[in-house]
PyMOL Python script that loads the backbone (N, CA, C, O; Angstrom):
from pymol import cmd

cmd.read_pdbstr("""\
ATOM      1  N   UNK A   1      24.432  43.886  72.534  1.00  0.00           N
ATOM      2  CA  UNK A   1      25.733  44.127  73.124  1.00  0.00           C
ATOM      3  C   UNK A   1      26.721  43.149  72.479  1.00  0.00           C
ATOM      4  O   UNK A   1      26.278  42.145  71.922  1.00  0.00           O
ATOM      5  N   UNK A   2      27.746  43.337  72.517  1.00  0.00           N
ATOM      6  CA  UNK A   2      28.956  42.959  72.014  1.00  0.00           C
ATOM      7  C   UNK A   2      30.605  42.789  72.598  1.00  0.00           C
ATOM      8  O   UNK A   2      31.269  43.810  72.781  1.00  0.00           O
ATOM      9  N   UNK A   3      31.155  41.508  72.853  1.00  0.00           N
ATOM     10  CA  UNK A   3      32.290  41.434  73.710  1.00  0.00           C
ATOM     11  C   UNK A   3      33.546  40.883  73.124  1.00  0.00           C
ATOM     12  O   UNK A   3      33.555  39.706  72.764  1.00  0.00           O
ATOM     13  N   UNK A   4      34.250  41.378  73.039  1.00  0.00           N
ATOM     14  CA  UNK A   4      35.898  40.465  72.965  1.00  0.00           C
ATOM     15  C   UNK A   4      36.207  40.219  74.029  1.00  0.00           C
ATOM     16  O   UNK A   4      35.747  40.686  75.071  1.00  0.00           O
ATOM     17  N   UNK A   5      37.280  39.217  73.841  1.00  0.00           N
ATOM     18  CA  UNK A   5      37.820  39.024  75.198  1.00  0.00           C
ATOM     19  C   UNK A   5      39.608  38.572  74.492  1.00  0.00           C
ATOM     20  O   UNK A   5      39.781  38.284  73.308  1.00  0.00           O
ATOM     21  N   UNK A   6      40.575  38.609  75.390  1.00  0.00           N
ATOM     22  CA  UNK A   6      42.032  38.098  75.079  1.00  0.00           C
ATOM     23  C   UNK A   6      42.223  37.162  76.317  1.00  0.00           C
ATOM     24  O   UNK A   6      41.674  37.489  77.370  1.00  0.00           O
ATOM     25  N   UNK A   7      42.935  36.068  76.258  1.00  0.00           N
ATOM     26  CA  UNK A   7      43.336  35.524  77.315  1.00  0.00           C
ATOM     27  C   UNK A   7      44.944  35.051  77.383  1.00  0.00           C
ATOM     28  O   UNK A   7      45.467  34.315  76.546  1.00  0.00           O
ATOM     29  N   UNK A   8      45.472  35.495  78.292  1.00  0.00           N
ATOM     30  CA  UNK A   8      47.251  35.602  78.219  1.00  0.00           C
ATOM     31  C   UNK A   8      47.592  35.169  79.320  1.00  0.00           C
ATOM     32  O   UNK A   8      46.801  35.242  80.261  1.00  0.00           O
ATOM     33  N   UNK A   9      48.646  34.704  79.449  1.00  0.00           N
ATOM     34  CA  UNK A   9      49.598  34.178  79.919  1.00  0.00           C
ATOM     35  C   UNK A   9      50.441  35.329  80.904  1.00  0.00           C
ATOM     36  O   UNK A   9      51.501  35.612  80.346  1.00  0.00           O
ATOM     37  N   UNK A  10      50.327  35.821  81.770  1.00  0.00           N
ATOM     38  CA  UNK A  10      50.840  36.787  82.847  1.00  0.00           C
ATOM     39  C   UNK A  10      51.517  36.166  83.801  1.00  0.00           C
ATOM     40  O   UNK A  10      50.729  35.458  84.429  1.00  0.00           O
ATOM     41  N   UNK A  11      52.886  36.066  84.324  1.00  0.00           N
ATOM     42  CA  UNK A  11      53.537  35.706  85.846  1.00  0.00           C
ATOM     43  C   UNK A  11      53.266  36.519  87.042  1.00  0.00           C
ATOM     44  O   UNK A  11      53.452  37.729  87.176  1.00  0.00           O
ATOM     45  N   UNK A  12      52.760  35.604  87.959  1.00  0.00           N
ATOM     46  CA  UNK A  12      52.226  36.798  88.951  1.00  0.00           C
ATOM     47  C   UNK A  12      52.830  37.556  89.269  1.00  0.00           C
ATOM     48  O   UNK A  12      52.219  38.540  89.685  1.00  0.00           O
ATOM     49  N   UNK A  13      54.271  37.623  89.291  1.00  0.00           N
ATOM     50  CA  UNK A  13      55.260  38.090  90.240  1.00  0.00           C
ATOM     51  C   UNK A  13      55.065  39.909  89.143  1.00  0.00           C
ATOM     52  O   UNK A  13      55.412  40.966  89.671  1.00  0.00           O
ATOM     53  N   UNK A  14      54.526  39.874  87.791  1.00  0.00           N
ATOM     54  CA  UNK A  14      54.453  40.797  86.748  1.00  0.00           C
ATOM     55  C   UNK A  14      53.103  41.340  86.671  1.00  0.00           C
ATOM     56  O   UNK A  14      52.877  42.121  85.746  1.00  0.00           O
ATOM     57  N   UNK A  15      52.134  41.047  87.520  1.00  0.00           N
ATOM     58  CA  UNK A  15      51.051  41.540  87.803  1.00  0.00           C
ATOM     59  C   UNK A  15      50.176  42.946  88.120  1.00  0.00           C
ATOM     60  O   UNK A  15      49.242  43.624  87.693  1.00  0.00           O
ATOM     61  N   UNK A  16      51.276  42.864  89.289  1.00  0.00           N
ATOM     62  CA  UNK A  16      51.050  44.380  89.640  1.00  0.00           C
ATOM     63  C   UNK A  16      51.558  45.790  89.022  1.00  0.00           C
ATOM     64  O   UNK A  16      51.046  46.909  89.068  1.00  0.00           O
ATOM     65  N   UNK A  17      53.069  45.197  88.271  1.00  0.00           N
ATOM     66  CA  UNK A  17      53.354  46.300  87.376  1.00  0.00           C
ATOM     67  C   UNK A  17      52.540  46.860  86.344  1.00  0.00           C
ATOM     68  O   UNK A  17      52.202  48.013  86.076  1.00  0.00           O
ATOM     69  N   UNK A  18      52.242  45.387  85.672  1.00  0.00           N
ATOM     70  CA  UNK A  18      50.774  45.904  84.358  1.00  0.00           C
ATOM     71  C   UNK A  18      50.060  46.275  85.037  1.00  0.00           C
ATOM     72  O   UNK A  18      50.062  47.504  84.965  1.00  0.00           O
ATOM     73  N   UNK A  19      49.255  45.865  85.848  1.00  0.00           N
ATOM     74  CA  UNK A  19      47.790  46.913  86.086  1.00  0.00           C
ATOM     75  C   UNK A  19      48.633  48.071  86.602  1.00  0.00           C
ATOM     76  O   UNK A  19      47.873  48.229  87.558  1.00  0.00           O
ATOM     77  N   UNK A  20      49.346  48.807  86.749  1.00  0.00           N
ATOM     78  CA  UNK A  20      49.696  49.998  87.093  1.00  0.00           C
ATOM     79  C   UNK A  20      50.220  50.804  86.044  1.00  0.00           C
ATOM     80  O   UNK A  20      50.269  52.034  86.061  1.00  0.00           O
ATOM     81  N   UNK A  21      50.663  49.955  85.007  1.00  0.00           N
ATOM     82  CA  UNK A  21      50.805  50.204  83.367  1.00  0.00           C
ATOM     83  C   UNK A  21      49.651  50.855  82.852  1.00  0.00           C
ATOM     84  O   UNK A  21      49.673  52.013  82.432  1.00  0.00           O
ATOM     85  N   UNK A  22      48.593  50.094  82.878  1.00  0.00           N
ATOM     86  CA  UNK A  22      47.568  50.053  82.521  1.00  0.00           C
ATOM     87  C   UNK A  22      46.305  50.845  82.841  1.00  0.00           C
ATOM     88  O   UNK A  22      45.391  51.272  82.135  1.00  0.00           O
ATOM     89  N   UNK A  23      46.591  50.901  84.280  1.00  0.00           N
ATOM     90  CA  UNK A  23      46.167  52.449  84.670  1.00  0.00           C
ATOM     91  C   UNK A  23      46.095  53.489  84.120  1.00  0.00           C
ATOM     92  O   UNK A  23      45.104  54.205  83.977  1.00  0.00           O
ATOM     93  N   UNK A  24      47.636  53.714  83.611  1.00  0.00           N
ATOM     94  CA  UNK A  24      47.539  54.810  83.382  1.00  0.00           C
ATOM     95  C   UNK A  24      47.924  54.678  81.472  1.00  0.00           C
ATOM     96  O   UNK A  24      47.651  55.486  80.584  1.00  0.00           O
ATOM     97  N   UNK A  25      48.150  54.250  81.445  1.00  0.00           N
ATOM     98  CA  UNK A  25      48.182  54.149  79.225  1.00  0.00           C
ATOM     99  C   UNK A  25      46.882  53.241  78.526  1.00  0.00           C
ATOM    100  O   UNK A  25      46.533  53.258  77.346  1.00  0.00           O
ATOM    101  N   UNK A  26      46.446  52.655  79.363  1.00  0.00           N
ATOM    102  CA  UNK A  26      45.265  51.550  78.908  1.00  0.00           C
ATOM    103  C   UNK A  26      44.172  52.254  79.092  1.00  0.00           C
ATOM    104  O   UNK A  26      43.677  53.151  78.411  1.00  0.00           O
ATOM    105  N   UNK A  27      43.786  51.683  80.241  1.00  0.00           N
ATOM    106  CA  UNK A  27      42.180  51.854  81.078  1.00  0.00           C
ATOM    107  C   UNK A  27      41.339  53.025  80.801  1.00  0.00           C
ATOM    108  O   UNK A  27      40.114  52.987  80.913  1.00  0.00           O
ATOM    109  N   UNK A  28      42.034  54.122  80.420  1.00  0.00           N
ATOM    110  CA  UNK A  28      41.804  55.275  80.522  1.00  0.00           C
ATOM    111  C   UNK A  28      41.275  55.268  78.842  1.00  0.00           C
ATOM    112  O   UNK A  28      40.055  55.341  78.695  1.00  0.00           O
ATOM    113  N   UNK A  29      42.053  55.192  77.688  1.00  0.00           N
ATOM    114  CA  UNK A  29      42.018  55.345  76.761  1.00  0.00           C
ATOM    115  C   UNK A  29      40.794  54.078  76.116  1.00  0.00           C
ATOM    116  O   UNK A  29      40.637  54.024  74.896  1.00  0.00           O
ATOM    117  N   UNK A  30      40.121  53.272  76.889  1.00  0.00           N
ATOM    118  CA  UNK A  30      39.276  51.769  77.177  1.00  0.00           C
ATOM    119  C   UNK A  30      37.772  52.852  77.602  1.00  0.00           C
ATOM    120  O   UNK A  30      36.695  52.845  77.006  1.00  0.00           O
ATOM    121  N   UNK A  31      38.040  53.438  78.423  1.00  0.00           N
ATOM    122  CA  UNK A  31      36.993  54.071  79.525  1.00  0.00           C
ATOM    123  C   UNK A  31      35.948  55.350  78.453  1.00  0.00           C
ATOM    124  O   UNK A  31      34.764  55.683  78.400  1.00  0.00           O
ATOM    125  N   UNK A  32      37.132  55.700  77.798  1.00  0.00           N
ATOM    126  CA  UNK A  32      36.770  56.961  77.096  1.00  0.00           C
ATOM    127  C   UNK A  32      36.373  56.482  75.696  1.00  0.00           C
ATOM    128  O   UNK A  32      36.020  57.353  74.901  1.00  0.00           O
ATOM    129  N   UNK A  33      36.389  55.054  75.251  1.00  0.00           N
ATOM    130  CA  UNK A  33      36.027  55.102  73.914  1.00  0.00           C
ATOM    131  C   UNK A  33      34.788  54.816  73.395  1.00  0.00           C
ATOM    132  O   UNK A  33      34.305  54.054  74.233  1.00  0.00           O
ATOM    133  N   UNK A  34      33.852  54.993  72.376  1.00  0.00           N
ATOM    134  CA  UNK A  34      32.833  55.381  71.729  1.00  0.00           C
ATOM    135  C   UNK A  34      32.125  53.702  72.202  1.00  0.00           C
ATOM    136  O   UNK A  34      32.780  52.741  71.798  1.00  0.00           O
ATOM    137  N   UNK A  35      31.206  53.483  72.790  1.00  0.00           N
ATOM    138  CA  UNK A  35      30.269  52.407  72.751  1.00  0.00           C
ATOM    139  C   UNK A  35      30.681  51.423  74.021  1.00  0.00           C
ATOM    140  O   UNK A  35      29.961  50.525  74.457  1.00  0.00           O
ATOM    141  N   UNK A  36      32.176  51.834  74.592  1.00  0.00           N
ATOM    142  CA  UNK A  36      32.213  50.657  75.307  1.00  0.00           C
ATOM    143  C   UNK A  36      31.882  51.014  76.510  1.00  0.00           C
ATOM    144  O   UNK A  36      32.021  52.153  76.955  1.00  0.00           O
ATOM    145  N   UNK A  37      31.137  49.464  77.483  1.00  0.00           N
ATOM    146  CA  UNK A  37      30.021  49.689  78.221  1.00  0.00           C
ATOM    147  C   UNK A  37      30.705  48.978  79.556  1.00  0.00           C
ATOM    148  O   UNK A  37      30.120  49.286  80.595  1.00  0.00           O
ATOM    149  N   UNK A  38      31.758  48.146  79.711  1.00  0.00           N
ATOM    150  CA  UNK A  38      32.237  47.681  80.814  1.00  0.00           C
ATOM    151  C   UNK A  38      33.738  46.612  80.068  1.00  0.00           C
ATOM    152  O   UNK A  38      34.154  46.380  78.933  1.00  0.00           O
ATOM    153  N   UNK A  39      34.222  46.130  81.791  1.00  0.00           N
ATOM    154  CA  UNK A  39      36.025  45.723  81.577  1.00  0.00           C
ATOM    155  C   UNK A  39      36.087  44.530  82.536  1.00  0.00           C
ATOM    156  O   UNK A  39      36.172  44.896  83.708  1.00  0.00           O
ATOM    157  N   UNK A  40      36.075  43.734  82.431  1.00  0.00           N
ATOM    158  CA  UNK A  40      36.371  42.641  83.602  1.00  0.00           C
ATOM    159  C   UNK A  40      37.486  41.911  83.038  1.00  0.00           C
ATOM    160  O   UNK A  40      37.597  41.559  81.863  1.00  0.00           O
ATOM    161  N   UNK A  41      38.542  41.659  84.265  1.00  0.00           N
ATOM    162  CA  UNK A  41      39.767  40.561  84.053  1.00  0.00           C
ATOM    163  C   UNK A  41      39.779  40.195  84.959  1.00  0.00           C
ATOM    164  O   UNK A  41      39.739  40.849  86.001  1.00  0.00           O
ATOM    165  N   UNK A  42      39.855  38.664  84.810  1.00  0.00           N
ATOM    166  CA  UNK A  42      39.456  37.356  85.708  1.00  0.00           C
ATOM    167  C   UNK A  42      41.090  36.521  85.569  1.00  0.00           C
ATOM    168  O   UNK A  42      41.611  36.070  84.549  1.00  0.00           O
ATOM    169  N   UNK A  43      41.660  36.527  87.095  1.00  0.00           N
ATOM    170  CA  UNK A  43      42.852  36.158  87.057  1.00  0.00           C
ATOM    171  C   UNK A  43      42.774  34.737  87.782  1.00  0.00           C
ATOM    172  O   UNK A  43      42.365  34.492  88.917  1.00  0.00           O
ATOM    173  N   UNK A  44      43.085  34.203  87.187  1.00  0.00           N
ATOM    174  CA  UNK A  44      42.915  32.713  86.843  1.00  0.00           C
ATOM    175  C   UNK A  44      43.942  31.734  88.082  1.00  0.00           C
ATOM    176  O   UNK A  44      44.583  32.602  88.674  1.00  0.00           O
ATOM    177  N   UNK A  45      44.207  30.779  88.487  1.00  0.00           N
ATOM    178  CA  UNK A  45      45.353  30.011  89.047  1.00  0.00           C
ATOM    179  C   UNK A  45      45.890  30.058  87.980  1.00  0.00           C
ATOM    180  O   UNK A  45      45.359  30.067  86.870  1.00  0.00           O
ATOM    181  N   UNK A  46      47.585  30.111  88.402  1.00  0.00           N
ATOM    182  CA  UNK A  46      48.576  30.030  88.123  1.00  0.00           C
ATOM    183  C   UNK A  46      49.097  31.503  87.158  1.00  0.00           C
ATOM    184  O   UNK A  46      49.375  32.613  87.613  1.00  0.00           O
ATOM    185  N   UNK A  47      49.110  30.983  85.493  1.00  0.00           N
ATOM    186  CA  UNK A  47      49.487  32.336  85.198  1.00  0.00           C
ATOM    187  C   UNK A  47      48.505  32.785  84.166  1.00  0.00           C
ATOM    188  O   UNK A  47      48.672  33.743  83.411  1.00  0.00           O
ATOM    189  N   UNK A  48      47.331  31.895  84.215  1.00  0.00           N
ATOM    190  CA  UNK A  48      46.189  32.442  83.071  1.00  0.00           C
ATOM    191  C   UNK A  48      45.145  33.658  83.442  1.00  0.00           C
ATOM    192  O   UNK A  48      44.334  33.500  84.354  1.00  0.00           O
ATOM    193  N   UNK A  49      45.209  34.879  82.685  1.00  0.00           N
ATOM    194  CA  UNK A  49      44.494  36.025  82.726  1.00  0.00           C
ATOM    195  C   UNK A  49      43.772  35.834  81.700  1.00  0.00           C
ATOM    196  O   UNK A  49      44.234  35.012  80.909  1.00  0.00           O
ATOM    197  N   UNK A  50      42.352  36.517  81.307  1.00  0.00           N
ATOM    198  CA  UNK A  50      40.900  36.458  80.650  1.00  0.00           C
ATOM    199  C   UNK A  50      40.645  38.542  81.058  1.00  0.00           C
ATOM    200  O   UNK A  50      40.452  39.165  82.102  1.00  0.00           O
ATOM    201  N   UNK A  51      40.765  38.875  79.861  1.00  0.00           N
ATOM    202  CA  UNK A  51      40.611  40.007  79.572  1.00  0.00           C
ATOM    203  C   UNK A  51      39.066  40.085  78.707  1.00  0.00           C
ATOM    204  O   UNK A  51      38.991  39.684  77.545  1.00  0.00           O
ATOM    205  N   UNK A  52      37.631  40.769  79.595  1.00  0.00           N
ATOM    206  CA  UNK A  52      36.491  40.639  78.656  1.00  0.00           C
ATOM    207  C   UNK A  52      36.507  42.296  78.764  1.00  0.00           C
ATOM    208  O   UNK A  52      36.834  43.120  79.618  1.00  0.00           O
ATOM    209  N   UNK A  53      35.744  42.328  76.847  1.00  0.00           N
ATOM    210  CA  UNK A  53      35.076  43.862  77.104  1.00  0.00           C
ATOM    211  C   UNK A  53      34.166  44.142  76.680  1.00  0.00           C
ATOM    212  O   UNK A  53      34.071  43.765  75.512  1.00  0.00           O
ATOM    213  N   UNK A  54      32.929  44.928  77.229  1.00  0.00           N
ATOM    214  CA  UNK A  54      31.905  44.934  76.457  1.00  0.00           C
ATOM    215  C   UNK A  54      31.338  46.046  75.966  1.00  0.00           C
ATOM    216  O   UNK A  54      31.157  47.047  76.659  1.00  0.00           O
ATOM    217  N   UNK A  55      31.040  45.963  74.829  1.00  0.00           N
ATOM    218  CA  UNK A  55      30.456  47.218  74.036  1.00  0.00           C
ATOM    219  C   UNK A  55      28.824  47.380  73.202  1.00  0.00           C
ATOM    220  O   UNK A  55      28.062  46.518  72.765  1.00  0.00           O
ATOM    221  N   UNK A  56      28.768  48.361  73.223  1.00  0.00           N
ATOM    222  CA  UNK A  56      27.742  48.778  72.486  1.00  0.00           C
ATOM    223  C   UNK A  56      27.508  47.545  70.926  1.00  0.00           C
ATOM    224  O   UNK A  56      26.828  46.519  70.921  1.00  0.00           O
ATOM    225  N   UNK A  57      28.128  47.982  70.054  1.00  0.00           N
ATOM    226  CA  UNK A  57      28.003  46.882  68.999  1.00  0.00           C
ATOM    227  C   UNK A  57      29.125  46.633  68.389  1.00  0.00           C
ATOM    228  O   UNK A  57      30.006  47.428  68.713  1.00  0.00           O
ATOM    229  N   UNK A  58      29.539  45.598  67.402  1.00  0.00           N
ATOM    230  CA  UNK A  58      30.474  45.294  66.827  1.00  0.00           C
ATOM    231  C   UNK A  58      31.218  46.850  65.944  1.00  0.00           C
ATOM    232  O   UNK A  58      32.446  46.939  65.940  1.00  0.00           O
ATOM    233  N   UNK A  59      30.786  47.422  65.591  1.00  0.00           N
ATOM    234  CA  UNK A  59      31.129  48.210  65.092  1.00  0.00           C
ATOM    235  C   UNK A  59      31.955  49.303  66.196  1.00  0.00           C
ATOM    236  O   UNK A  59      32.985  49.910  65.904  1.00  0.00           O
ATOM    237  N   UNK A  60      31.481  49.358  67.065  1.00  0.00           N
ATOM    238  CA  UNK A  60      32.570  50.282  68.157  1.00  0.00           C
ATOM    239  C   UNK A  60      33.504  49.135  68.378  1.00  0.00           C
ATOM    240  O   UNK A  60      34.694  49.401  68.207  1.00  0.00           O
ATOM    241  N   UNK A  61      33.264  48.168  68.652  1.00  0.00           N
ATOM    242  CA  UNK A  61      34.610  47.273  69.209  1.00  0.00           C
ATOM    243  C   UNK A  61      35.863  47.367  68.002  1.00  0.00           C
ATOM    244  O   UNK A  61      37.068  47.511  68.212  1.00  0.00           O
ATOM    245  N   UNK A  62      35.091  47.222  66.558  1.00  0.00           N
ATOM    246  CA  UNK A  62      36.354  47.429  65.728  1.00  0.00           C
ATOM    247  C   UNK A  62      37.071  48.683  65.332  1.00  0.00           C
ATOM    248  O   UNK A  62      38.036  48.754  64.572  1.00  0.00           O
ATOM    249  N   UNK A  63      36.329  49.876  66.091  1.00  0.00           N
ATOM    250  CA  UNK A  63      36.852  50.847  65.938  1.00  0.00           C
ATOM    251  C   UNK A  63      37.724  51.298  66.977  1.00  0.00           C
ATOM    252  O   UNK A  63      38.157  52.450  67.028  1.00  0.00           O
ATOM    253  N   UNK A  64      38.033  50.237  67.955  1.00  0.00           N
ATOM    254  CA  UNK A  64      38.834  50.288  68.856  1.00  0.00           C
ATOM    255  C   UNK A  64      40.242  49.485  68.798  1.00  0.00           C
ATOM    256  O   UNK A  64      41.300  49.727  69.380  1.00  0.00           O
ATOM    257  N   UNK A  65      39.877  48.400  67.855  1.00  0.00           N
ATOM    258  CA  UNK A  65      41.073  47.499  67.481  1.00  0.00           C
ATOM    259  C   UNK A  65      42.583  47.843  67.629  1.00  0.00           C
ATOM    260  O   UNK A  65      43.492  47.218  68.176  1.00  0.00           O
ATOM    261  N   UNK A  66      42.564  49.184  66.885  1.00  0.00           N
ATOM    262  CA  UNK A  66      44.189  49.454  66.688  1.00  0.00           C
ATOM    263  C   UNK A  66      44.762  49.817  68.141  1.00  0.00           C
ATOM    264  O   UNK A  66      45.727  49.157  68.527  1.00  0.00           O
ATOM    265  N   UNK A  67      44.371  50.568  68.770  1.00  0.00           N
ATOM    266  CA  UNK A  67      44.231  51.180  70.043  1.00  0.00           C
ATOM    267  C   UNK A  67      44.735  49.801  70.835  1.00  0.00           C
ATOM    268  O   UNK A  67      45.740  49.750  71.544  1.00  0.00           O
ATOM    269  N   UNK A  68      43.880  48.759  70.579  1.00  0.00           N
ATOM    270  CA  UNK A  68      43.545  47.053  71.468  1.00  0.00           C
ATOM    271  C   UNK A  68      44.936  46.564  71.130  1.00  0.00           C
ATOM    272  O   UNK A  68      45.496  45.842  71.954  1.00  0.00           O
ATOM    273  N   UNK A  69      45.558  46.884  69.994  1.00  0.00           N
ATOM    274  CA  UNK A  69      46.546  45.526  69.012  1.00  0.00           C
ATOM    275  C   UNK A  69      47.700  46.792  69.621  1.00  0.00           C
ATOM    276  O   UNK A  69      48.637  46.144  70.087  1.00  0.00           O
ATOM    277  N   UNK A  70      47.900  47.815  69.740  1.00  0.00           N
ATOM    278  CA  UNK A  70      48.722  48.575  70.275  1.00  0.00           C
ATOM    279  C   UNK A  70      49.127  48.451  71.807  1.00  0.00           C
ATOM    280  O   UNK A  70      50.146  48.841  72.377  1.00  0.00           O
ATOM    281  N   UNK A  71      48.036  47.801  72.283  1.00  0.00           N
ATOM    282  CA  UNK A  71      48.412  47.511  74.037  1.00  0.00           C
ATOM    283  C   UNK A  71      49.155  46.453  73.764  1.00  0.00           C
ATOM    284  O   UNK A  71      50.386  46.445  73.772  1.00  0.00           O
ATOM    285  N   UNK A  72      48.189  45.201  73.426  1.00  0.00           N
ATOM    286  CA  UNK A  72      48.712  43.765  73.017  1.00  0.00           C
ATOM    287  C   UNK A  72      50.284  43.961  73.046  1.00  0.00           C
ATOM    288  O   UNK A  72      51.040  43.617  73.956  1.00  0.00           O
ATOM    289  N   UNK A  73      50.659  44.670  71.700  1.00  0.00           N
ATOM    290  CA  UNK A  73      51.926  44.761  71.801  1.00  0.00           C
ATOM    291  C   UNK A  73      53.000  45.308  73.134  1.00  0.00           C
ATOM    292  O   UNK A  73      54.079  44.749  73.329  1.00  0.00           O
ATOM    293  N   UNK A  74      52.630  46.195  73.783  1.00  0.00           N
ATOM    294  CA  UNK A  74      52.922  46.184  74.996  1.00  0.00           C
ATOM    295  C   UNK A  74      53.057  45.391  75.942  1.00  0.00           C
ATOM    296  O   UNK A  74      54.131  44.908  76.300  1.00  0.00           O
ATOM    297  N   UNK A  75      51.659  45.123  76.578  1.00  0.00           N
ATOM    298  CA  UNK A  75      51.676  43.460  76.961  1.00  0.00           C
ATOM    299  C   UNK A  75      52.530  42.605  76.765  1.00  0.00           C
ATOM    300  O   UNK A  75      53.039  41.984  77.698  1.00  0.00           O
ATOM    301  N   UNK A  76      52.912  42.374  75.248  1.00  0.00           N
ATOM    302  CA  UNK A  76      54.329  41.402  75.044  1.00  0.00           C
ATOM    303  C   UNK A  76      55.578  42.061  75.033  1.00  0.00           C
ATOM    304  O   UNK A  76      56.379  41.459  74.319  1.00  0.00           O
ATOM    305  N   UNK A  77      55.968  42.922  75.480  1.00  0.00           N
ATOM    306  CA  UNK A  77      57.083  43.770  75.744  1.00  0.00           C
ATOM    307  C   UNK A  77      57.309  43.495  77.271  1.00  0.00           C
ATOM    308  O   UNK A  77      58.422  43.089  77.607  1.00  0.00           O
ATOM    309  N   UNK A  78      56.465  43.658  78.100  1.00  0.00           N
ATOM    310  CA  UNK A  78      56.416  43.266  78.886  1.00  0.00           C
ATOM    311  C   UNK A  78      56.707  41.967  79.502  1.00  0.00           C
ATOM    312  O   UNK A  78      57.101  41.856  80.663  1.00  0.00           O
ATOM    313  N   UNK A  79      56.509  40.997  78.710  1.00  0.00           N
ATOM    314  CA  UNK A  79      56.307  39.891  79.224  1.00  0.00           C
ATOM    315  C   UNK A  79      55.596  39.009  79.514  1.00  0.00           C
ATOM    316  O   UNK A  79      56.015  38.160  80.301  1.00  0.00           O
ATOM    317  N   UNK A  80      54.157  38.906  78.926  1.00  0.00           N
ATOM    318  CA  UNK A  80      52.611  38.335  78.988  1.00  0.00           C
ATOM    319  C   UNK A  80      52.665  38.103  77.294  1.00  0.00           C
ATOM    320  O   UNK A  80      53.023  38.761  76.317  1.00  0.00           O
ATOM    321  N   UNK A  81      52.163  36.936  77.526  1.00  0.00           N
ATOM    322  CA  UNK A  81      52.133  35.745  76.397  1.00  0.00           C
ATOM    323  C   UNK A  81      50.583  36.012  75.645  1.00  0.00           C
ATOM    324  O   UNK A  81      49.679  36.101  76.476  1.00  0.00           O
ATOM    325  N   UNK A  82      50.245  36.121  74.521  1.00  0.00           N
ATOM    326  CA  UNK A  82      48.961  36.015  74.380  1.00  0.00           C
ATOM    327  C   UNK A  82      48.378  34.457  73.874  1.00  0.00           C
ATOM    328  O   UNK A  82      48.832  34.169  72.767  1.00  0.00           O
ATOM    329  N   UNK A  83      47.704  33.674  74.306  1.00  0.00           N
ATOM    330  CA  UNK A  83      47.322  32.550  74.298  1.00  0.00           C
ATOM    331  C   UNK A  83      45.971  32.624  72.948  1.00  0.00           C
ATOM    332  O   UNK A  83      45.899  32.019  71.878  1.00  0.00           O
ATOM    333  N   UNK A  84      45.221  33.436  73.463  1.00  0.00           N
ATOM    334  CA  UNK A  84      44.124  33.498  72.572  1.00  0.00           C
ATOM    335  C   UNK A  84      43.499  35.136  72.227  1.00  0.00           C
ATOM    336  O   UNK A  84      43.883  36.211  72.687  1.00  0.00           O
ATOM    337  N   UNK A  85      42.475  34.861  71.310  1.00  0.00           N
ATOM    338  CA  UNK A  85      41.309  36.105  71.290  1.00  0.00           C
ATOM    339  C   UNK A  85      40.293  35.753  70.520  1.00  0.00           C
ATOM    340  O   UNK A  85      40.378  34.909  69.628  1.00  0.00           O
ATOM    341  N   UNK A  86      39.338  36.342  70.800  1.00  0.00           N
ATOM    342  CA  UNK A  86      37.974  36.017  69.965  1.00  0.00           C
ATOM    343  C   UNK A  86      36.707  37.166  70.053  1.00  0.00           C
ATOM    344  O   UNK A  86      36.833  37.784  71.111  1.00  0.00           O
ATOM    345  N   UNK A  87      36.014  37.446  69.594  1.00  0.00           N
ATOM    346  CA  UNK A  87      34.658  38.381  70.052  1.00  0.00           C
ATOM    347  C   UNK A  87      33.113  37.739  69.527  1.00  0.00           C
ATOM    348  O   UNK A  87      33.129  36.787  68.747  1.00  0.00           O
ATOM    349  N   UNK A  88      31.714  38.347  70.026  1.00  0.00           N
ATOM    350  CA  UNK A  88      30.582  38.016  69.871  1.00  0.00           C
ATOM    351  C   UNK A  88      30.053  38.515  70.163  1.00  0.00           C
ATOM    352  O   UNK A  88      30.487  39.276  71.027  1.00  0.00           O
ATOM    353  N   UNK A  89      28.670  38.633  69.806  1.00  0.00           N
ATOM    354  CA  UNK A  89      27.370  38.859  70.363  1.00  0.00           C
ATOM    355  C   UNK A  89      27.251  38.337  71.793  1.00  0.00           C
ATOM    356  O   UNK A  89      27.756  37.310  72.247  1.00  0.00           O
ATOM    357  N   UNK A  90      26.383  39.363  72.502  1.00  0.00           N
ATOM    358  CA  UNK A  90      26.545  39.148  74.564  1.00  0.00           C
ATOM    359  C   UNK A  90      25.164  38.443  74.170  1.00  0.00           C
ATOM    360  O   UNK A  90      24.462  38.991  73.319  1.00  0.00           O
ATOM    361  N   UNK A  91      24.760  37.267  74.751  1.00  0.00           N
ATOM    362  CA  UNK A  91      23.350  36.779  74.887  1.00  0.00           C
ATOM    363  C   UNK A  91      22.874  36.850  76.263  1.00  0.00           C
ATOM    364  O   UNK A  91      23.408  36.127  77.104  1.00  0.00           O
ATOM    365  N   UNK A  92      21.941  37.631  76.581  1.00  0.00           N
ATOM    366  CA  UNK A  92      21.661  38.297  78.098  1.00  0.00           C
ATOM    367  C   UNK A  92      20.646  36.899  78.815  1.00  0.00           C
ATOM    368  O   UNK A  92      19.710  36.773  78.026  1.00  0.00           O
ATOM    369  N   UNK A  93      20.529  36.117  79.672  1.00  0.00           N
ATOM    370  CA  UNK A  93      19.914  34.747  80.126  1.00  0.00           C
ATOM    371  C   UNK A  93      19.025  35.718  81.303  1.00  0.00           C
ATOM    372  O   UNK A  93      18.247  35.176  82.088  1.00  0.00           O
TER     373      UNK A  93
END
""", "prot")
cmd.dss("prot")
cmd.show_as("cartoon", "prot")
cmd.util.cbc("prot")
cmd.orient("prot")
């Protein structure tokens, strides 16, 4: 298995609009794509959000990229900062 994750900068008070954004232009188009296996976002104190996703293998995650870098940009239209990103191999304990 295989995960990226983004972690951004969100104001709470802007919270509820994105996930309702996201509902319906994101999640959906996330849900339906080739390998990926689950979605967790972990909302942090204050204004730090942690976006993980997990997939089948590296190779579906990068075939999702443009799709990923197309929200991103949204996201900052919006108003959410992107702080970081990174991906890996899931090591199951």
């Amino acid at each position: 298995m295989y995960a990226t994750y983004i972690m951004r900068e969100v104001q709470p008070a802007l919270r509820s609009g994105i996930h309702a954004k996201a509902a319906k232009e994101f999640w959906p188009l996330l849900q339906k794509a080739p390998g990926f296996r689950g979605f967790f976002l972990v909302e942090g104190p204050g204004q730090q959000t942690l976006g993980i996703a997990f997939w089948e293998s590296q190779e579906d995650a990068e075939a999702f990229r443009a799709t990923l870098d197309a929200w991103q940009s949204t996201l900052d239209s919006l108003g959410s900062t992107m702080i970081g990103r990174g991906s890996g191999d899931v090591i199951e304990i």
